[in-house]
N, C-alpha and C positions, 0 to 999 in steps of 0.2 A: 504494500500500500504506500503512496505516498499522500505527504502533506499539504495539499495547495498553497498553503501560504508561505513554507519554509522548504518546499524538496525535499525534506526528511524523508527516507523511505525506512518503513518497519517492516517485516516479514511475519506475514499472517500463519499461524500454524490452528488449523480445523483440527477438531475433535470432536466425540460424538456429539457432545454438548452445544459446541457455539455455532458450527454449520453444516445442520443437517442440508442434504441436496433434497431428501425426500419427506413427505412427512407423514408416512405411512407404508409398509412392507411393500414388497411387492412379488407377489408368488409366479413364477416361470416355470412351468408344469409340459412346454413343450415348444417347438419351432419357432409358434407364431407369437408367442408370449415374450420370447427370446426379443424377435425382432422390431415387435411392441417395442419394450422397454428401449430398446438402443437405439429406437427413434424419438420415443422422448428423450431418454440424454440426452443425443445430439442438437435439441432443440431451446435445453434448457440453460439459462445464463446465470452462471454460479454468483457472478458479478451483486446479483437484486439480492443474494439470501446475506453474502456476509457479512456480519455483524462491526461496527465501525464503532471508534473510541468517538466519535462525532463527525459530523459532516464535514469537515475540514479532511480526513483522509477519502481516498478513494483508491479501489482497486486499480491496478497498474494489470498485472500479468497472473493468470493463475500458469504456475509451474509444478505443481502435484496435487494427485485426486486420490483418496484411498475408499474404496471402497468394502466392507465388511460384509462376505458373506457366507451365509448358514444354514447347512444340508439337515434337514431335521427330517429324517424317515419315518411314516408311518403318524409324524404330530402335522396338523394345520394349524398355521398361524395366520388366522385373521381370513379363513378360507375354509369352503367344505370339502375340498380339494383333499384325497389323498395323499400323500407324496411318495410316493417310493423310489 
């Protein structure tokens, strides 16, 4: 991020806490769920979600994305979906 008013630039580090991308699970159970999802990524602007010390910073570049994810066989989360 940097400062508008001084160039300072800080280096934003996301965690689960300060910037989710999503704000709710999202179950991929086959192909077209797959291709779902990675067309909304690609449409989505990480820019709007993260969270600023105040208006005075602004995103510069995002340079890392991590994403967390979790194979839960036979449990649905947030879905009637079996998973196997």
């Amino acid at each position: 991020m940097r400062n508008v008013e001084t160039d300072q630039l800080r280096y934003f580090y996301g965690s689960l806490g300060n910037a989710r991308m999503l704000d709710f699970a999202v179950l991929i159970s086959n192909q077209d769920d797959l291709r779902s999802f990675l067309e909304d990524i690609c449409d989505f602007d990480m820019r709007e979600r993260i969270e600023r010390p105040d208006t005075k910073w602004v995103p510069v570049t995002i340079i890392n994305i991590i994403f967390f994810v979790s194979l839960l066989p036979y449990i649905p989360v947030g879905c009637r979906v079996n998973v196997s």
